[in-house]
C-alpha positions in Angstrom: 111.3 94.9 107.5 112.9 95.6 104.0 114.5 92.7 102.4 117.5 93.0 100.6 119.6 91.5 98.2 122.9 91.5 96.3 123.6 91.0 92.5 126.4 91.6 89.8 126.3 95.0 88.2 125.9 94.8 84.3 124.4 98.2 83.9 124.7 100.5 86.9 122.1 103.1 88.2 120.0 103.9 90.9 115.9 103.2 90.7 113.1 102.9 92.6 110.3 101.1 91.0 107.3 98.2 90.5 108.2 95.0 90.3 107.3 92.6 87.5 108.1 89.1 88.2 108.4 86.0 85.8 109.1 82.8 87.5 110.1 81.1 83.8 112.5 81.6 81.1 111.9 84.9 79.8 111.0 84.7 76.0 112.8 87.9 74.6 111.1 88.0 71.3 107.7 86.1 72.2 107.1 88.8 74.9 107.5 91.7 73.1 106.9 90.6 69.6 103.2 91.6 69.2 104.4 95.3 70.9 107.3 95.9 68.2 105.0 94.7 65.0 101.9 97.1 66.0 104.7 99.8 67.4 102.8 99.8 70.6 102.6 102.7 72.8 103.6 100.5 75.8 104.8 96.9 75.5 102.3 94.6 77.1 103.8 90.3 77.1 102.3 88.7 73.9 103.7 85.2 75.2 101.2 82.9 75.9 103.6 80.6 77.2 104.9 83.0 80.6 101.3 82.8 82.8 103.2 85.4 84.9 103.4 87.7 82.3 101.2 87.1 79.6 99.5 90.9 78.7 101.1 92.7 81.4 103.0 95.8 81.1 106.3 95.4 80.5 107.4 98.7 79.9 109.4 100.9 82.5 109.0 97.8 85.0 111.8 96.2 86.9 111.1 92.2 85.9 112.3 90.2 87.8 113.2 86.7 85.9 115.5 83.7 86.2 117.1 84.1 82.6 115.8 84.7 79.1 115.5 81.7 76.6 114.7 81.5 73.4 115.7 82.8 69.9 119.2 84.1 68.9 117.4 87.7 68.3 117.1 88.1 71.5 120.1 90.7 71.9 118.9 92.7 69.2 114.9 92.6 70.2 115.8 94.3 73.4 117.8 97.3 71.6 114.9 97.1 69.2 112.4 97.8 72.3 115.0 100.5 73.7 114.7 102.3 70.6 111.2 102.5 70.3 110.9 103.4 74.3 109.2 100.3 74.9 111.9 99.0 77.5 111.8 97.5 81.1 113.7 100.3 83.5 115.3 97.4 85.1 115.8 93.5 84.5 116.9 91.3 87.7 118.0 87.8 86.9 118.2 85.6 89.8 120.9 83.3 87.6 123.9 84.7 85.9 122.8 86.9 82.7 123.0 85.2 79.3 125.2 86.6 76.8 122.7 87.2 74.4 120.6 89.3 76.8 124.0 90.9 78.2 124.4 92.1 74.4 121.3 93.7 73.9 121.4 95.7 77.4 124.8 96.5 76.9 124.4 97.8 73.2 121.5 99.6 74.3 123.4 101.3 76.9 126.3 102.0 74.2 124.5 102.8 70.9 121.1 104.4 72.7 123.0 105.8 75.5 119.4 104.7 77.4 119.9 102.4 80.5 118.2 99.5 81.3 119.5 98.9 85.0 120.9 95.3 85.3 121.6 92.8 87.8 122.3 89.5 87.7 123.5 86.4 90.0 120.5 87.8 92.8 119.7 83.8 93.6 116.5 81.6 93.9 115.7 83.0 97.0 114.9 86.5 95.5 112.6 85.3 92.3 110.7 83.7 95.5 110.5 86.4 97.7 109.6 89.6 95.4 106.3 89.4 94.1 104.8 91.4 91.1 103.1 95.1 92.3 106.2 95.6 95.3 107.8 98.4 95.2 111.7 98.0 94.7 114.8 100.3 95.4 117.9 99.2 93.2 121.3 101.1 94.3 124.5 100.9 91.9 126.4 98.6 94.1 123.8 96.2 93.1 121.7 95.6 96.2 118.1 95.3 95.2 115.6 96.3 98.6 111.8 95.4 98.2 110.3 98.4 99.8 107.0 96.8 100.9 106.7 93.2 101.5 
């Protein structure tokens, strides 16, 4: 049986794709810093700190994340990565979106005209139900369905 659940719209689309999953505070520039100073091909996680993530692809994922945390660059490190086609597809936050994260997707969507498909507000229960590897289907009303369980 497909599980789904529902989350805010920041960025609207429809997807269907692999599921990355961090159960910590994503580390915006920590993750992807290593990828954007050796302009990477594909952005693997260069933070040491995230066990769930640390050197796994990043790139056209959907992670799946409680929030972000870190540095104020945060914003402008994920239109950085959106520039250089380095970005997630998706990013699901089971807690309401940060505005510094909510700037960087948002510009990206604006200046790049490239969409990274967000959600937000999906609850605890999701970050411990979807596991890294599923399959995921993401609709524009914001309903999220993990495909195989």
């Amino acid at each position: 049986m497909n599980k789904v659940f529902k989350g805010r719209v920041i960025v609207a689309g429809n997807l269907k794709g692999e599921a990355l999953v961090s159960h910590r505070g994503f580390n915006t520039l920590a993750s992807f810093q290593k990828s954007l100073v050796t302009r990477a091909k594909i952005a693997r996680c260069s933070d040491q700190d995230n066990k769930d993530l640390y050197q796994k692809v990043m790139t056209g994922k959907i992670l799946c994340l409680p929030q972000t945390v870190g540095s104020t660059t945060g914003g402008m490190v994920i239109l950085t990565v959106a520039q250089m086609g380095l970005h997630p597809a998706a990013m699901l936050f089971s807690k309401p979106i940060d505005s510094l994260a909510a700037a960087g997707i948002i510009m990206t969507d604006v200046w790049l005209n490239k969409k990274i498909i967000t959600l937000d507000s999906l609850g605890d229960d999701f970050l411990q139900t979807v596991k890294s590897g599923q399959l995921l289907e993401i609709n524009e009303e914001g309903e999220v369905r993990i495909l195989d369980s």
